[in-house]
N, C-alpha and C positions, 0 to 999 in steps of 0.2 A: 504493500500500500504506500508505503514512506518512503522517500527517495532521502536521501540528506537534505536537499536545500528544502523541502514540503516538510519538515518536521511542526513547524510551527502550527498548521493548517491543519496535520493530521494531529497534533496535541487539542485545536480546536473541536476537531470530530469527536475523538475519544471522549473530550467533556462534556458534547452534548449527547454523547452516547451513553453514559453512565448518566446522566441526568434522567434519561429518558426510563432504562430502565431502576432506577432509585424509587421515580415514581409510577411505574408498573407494580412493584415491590410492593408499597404502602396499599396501594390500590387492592391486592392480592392478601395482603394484610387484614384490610376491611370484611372482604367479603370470602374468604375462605378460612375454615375451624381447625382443620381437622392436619393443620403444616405449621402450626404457628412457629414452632421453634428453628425448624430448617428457615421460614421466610423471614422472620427476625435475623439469624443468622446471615444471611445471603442479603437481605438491606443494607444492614451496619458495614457489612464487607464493600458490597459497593460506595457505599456511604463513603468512607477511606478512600475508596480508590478515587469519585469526584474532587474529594477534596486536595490527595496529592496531584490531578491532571492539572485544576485549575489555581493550584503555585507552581507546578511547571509553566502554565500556561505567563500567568503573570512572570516570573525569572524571562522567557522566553522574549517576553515585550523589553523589558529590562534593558541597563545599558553591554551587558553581558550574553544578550542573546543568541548575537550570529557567532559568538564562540562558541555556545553550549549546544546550537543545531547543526554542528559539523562531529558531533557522535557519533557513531554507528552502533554503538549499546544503545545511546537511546533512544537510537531509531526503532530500535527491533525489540526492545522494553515495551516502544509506544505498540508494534505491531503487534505484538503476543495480545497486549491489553485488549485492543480495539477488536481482533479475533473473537478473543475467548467474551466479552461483551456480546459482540453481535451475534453467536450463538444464544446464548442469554434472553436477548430481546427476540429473536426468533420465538422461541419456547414459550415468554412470555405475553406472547401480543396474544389479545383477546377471542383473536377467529381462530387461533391455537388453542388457547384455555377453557376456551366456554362449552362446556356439553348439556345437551339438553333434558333439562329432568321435566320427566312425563307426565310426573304428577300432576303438577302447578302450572306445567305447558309453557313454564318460565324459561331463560336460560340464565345460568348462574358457573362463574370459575371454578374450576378445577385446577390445582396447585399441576402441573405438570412434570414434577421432578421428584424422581426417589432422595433416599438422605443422601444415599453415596453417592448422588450426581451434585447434590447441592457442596457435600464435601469436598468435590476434587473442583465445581467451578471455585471456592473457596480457596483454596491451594492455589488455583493458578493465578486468582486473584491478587493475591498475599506475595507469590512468587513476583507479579510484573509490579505491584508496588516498591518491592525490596529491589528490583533489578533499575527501578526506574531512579531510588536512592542512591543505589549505589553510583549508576551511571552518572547522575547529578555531581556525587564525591568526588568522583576520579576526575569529571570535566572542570570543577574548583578547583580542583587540586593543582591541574594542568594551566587554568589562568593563572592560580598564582604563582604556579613556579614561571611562568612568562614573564608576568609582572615583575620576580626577581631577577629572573634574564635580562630582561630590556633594561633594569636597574643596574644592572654587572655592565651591558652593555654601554652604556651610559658614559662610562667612565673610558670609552676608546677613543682618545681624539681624532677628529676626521677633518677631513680637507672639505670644507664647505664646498658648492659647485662645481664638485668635480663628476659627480656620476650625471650619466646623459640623460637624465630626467630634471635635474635640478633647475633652479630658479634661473641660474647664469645662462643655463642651455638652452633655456627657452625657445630662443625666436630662433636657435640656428635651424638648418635646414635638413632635412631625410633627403633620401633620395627621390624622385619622383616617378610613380607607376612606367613602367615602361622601358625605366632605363636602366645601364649597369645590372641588368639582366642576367647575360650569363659570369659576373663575376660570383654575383650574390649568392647564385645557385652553386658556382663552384666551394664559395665559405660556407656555406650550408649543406653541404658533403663531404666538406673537411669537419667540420663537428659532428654528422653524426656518424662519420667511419671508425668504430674502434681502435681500426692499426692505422689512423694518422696520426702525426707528429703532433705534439702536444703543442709546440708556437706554428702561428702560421704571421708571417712578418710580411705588410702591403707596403711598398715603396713607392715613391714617386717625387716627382720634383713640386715645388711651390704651386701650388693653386690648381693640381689634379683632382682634387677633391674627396683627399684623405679621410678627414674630419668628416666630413658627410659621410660617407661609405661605413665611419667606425657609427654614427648616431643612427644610421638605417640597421645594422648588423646589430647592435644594443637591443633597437626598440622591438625589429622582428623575434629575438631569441629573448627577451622578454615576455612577449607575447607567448610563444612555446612554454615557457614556463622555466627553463634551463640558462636562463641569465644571471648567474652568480655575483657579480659585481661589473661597473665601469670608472673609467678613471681618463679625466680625459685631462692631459697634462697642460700649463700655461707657465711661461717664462716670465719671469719677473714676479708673481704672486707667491705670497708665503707660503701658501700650504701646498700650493700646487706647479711649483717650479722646480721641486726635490725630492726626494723619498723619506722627509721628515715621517709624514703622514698616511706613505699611499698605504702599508700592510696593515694599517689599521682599520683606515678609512674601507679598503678591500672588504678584509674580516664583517668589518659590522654591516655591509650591506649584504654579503654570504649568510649573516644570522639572519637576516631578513625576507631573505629569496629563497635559500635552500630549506625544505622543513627538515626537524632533528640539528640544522648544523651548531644552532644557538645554543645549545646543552652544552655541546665539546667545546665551544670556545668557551663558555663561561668557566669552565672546569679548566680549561687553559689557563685563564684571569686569576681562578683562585687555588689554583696552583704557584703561578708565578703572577704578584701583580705587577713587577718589575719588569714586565715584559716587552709593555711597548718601547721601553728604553734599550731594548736590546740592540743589535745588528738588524740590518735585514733581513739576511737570510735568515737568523733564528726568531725573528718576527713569522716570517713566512713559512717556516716549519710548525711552529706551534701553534698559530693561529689560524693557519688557513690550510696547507697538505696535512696537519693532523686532525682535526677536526674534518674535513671530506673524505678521510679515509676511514676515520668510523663509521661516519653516520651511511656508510657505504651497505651495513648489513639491511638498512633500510628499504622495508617495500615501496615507500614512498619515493626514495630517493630516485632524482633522475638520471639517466643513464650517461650523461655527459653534461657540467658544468662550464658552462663558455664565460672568458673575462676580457673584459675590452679595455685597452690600453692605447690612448689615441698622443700620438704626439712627440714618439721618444726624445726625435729632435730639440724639444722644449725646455730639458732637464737642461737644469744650471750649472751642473755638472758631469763631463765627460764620462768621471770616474763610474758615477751613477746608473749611467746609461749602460754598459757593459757589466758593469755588476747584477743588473733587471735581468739581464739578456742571459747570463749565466744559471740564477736561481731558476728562472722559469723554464731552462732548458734541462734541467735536473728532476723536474716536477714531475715524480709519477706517481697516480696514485689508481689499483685497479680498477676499481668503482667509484662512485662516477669520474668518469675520464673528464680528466681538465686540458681545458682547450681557453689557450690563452692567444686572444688576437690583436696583431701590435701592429701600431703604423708609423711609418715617419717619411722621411727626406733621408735617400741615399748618401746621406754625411758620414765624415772619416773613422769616427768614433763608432758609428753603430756598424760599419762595414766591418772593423774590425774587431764588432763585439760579436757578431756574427760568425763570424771565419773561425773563432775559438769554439764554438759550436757545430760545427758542420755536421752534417747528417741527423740535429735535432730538431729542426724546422722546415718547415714548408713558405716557400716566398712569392710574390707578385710582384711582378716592377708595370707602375701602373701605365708607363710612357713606351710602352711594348705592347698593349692592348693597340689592334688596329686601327688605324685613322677614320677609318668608315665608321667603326662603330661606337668611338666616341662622338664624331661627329652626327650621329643619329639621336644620341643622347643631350648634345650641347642645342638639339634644334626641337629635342623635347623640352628639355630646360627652357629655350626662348621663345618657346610658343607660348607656354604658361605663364610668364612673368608679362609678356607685351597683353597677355590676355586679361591679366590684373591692373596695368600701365593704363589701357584702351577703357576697362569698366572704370576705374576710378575718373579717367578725364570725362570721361559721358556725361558721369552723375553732376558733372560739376559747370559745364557748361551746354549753351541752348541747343537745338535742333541740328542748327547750321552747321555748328562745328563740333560737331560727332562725329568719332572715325568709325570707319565701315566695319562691320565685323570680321573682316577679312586683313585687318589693316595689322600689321605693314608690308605682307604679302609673301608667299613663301618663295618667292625668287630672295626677297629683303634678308628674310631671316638663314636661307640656307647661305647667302653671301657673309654673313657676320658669323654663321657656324663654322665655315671655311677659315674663318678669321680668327677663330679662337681656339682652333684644334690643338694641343691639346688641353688647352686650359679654359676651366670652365669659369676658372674665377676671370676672365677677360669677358667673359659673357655678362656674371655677375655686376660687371662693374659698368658695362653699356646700360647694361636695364637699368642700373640703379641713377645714371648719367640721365637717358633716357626718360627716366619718371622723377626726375628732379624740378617740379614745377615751381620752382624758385625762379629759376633764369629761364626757360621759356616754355612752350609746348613739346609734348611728344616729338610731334614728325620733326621738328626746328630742330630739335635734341638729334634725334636719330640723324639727320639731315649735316649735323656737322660732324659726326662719325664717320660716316658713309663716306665725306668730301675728306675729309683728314687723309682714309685708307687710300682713295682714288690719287695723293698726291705723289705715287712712287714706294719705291721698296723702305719700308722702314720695319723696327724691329717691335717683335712683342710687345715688352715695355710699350716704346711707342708709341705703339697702335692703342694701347688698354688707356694711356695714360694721357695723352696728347690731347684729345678733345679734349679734358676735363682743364685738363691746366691750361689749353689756349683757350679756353672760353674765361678762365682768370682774369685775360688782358684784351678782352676784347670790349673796343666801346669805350677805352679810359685815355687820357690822356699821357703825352711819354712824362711826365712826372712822374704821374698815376702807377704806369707801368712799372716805373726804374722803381718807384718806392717798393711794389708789389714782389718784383723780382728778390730786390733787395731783402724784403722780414721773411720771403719764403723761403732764400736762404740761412736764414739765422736760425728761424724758429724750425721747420723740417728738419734744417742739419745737425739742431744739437739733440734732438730728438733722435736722430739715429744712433749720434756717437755716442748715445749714454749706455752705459753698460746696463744700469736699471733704470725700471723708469721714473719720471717724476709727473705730480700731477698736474695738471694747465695752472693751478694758482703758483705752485711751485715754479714751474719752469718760468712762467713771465715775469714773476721776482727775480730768478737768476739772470736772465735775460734784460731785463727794465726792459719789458716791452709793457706799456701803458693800458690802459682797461679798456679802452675802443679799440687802440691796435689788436690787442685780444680777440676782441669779439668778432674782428671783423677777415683780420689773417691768420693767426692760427688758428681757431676753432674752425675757419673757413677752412681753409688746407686743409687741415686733419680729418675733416669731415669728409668732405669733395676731392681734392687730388687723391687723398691716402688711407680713403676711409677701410676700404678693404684687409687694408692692414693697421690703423690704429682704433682702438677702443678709447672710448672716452666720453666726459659729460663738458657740456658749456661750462657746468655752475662751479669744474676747477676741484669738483671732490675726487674725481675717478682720476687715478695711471692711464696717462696716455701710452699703450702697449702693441709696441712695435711686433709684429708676428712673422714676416717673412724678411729674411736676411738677404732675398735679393736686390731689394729695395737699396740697401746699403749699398751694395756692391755698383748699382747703375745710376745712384743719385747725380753724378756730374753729369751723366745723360739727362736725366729729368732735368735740372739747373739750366739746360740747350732748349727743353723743349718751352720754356718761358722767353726765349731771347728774340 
C-alpha cells in the first residue's frame, strides 16, 4: 500500500481506519450480549492503536516529518496495521453482522468473531503498535545522531563559494542543450567504467571553456545522485587560491551527498580533532579515502563517487598543484570508485605534475576536439545569447524598431562562429559587447565587430578585444583620447602586475586616481575592455580578479589597439 514518500497519506488512512472500526466496536457493544468481553477487549485495543496513528500522524506534520517518512519499518508497521484493520472492518460492517431473527422479523448483530480470532487480531494489533514504536525510536534516534553529525561537522572549515552550486557560482554558465555532446558522454563513461583511471584531467588553453564543462559535469552527476563534492579553485581569494581548505571543504560536502559517509568522518573528527591541521595528504586519507571506503559495505552506497576540481591553474602555489595531482592519483578505494575530475590550462607545473603520474589518468586537451565541432557548438552558444540580446531590445522599444526574429541571421552568426573557433569566451564577449545598451543598439554593436574583423588579418586578442576598446575613443576629442589612453594605461596595467589583487577603492588610492576618474575609467575598463576577465563591484568592496594570464602577456598589444 505504502510507498516511502505516501507514508504520511497512508498514516492518514490507517487513522480513519481505526476510527471507523473503534466505532463499529461501540456500536456492536450496544447491541450485542452474548461477546461483551472479547468486544470490550478488541475496542480498547483498537482504541490504542487510533491513538498511536494519530501522534504519528501529528510527528509526521511536524518539523521532523520528511525525516521520519523515509523509514521503511514504518512503512511496513503502517502496512501490517492498515491490513490487519481492514480485515477487521470487513467482518465488522453490518451487511456482514446482521442475521435475521425470525421471531421479531427484526434484524439485529451478531458478534462475528470467535475468542481466538478476537485474540490473534489483538496480537497483531499490539504487535504493529510496538513495531510502529519502535520504528519511531530508531528514526529519533537516527535525527539525533545527524543532528550531532552536522554539529561534529560544523567544526570543518570550508572554503565559502567554492562548490558549483554556491552563491558565487550563481550566474556562471552550464553548458547548453546540444552542445559539447560527445565530450560529456565521453566523462560520463569514464565515471561509470569500473577499470577507468581514477583522475581524468581536461586541458585547454584560456577561454575553451573549462569552467563550464567542470559546472555542467557537477550539476549532471549531481543530479544522478553520485556527486561527492566540487571545488572550483580562484587565485587570489583566501580560501580558494590554496589547499588551506579544499580537504575539508571536500569532506563536509561528501557528508552531505554520500549517505553513511557523515558517520566515518565524524569518527575521523573525534578521533583526531587535530586533523584539519594536518598535511594534505593525511587530510585526505582520513577524511575522505577512509570514510568512502567504509561506508562502501553500504547498500545504499553508490557505485562511483565523482569530485570536480575546476581550475588547477589557479592555485597560488606551484608546489600545491602537483602535490593535488599526486594524492589523487594514489586514490583507491574498491567501492565506491572515486572519480576525481580536474581541469586546467596546459601550464608547466601541472605538465609536470602529470608526467610523475603517468598511467594514472585519463586526459582531454580541449584545442584537439575538431574545429567543426566546436564551431557547431560556439553557433549554439550565439544563437541563444542574440536570442536573449533580440527579446530584451523588443521589450524595450516601439514597433519600428524591432529586430526580426530571425535577426542577425545565420550567414551573421556562422561568420562570428568562424571567428571565434576555438574560443568560446570571444563569443562570450561579442554578445556581451553586442547587448551593451549603454553605447548603442544591437545591430550598431554587432555592426562595429563585423567592420573591425573585415579590416584584414589580425589576431585573436584583436579580434575579441578591438571593438570594445575602439568604441572607448570613439566620438571624443584627441585630448579626450590621449587622456583615455593615458588612465587605461595606469589603471589596467597595474592591475595586471599585481601579484594579488586589490580592491577598486584600494587600487585608486594607490594610484591617486580621483573619484570620477574612477567611475568613469577604471570601472569602465574593467567592466567593458576586460570584463571577461576581471571581477568586480563599482562600490570599490570587491578584488578586482585578474583570471586569465594571457591578458598579461599581450597587454602592449591591447595599449596598440587604443592608438
Amino acid at each position: 500500500m505504502a510507498e516511502a514518500l505516501g507514508v504520511a497519506s497512508s498514516v492518514i488512512a490507517v487513522a480513519d481506519l481505526s476510527a471507523k472500526v473503534f466505532s463499529l466496536c461501540l456500536q456492536y457493544s450496544r447491541e450485542v450480549k452474548n461477546a461483551k468481553d472479547d468486544i470490550k477487549r478488541l475496542y480498547k485495543e483498537v482504541a490504542a492503536f487510533q491513538d498511536t496513528t494519530e501522534k504519528l500522524k501529528a510527528l509526521l506534520e511536524g518539523p521532523r516529518g520528511k525525516e521520519l517518512r523515509a523509514s521503511q519499518q514504518l512503512v511496513s508497521a503502517i502496512e501490517d496495521g492498515h491490513s490487519t484493520l481492514g480485515k477487521v472492518e470487513q467482518q465488522l460492517q453490518p451487511s456482514t453482522g446482521r442475521k435475521a431473527m425470525s421471531r421479531f422479523g427484526v434484524r439485529a448483530l451478531k458478534w462475528p468473531f470467535e475468542s481466538k480470532d478476537v485474540e490473534g487480531t489483538i496480537e497483531k494489533l499490539e504487535r504493529c503498535r510496538g513495531n510502529i514504536s519502535l520504528a519511531l525510536n530508531i528514526d529519533q534516534t537516527v535525527i539525533l545522531q545527524n543532528v550531532d553529525d552536522r554539529t561534529t561537522l560544523g567544526q570543518l572549515p570550508i572554503a565559502h563559494g567554492a562548490s558549483f552550486d554556491s552563491k558565487a557560482e550563481e550566474h556562471n554558465p552550464t553548458c547548453l542543450p546540444n552542445t559539447r555532446e560527445e565530450l560529456l558522454k565521453k566523462i560520463d563513461r569514464w565515471i561509470d567504467d569500473p577499470k577507468s583511471k581514477t583522475i581524468f584531467w581536461l586541458n585547454g588553453m584560456a577561454g575553451t571553456g573549462k569552467s563550464t564543462i567542470s559546472r555542467t559535469v557537477a550539476h549532471s552527476r549531481s543530479k544522478r545522485g553520485d556527486l561527492g563534492a566540487s571545488f572550483f579553485i580562484k587565485r587570489g581569494e583566501i580560501d580558494r587560491g590554496n589547499l588551506n581548505k579544499l580537504m575539508s571543504t571536500l569532506a563536509h560536502q561528501l557528508a552531505l551527498s554520500i549517505p553513511g559517509v557523515a558517520f566515518f568522518i565524524n569518527k575521523a573528527l573525534d578521533a583526531n580533532p587535530a586533523i584539519v591541521g594536518k598535511s594534505v595528504k593525511e587530510q585526505f586519507e582520513k577524511l575522505i579515502q577512509g570514510p568512502l571506503s567504509e561506508v562502501a559495505a553500504s547498500p545504499i552506497a553508490p557505485s562511483s563517487v565523482v569530485m570536480v576540481i575546476d581550475a588547477l591553474d589557479e592555485c597560488d602555489q606551484e608546489t600545491d598543484i602537483r602535490l593535488l595531482i599526486n594524492i589523487f592519483s594514489q586514490a583507491k578505494t574498491l567501492r565506491p570508485y572515486l572519480r576525481v575530475f580536474l581541469t586546467s590550462r596546459p601550464e608547466l607545473p601541472i605538465r609536470l605534475g602529470f608526467s610523475e603520474v603517468q598511467g594514472s589518468y585519463q586526459d582531454l586537451v580541449l584545442h584537439d576536439i575538431p574545429a567543426q565541432v566546436v564551431e557547431h557548438d560556439i553557433i549554439v552558444f550565439l544563437d541563444d545569447e542574440f536570442k536573449k540580446i533580440r527579446h530584451d531590445f523588443n521589450m524595450t522599444v516601439g514597433d519600428e524598431r524591432k529586430l526580426p526574429p530571425d535577426w542577425p541571421g545565420h550567414p551573421t552568426v556562422q561568420s562570428l562562429a568562424q571567428m571565434a573557433v576555438p574560443l568560446f569566451i570571444f563569443a562570450a564577449t561579442v554578445c556581451r559587447f553586442v547587448g551593451d545598451r549603454k553605447r548603442d543598439s544591437p545591430p550598431i554593436q554587432l555592426r562595429k565587430v563585423l567592420d573591425y574583423e573585415s579590416k584584414g588579418h589580425v589576431s585573436q586578442l584583436d579580434r575579441t578585444y578591438g571593438p570594445v576598446l575602439r568604441s572607448l575613443i570613439t566620438d571624443v576629442s584627441e585630448d579626450d583620447k590621449t587622456q583615455i589612453i593615458k588612465d587605461f594605461k595606469m589603471i589596467i596595467g597595474s592591475i595586471i602586475i599585481l601579484a594579488n589583487p586589490l580592491s577598486v577603492w584600494t587600487l585608486s588610492q594607490l594610484l591617486e586616481v580621483d573619484h570620477e576618474v574612477r567611475n568613469t575609467v577604471c570601472v569602465s575598463c574593467a567592466a567593458d575592455c576586460v570584463r571577461t576577465y576581471a571581477a568586480y563591484l563599482s562600490q570599490g568592496r570587491a578584488d578586482l580578479r585578474w583570471t586569465v594570464q594571457s591578458w598579461r602577456n599581450a597587454y602592449p598589444q591591447s595599449s596598440n589597439m587604443l592608438a
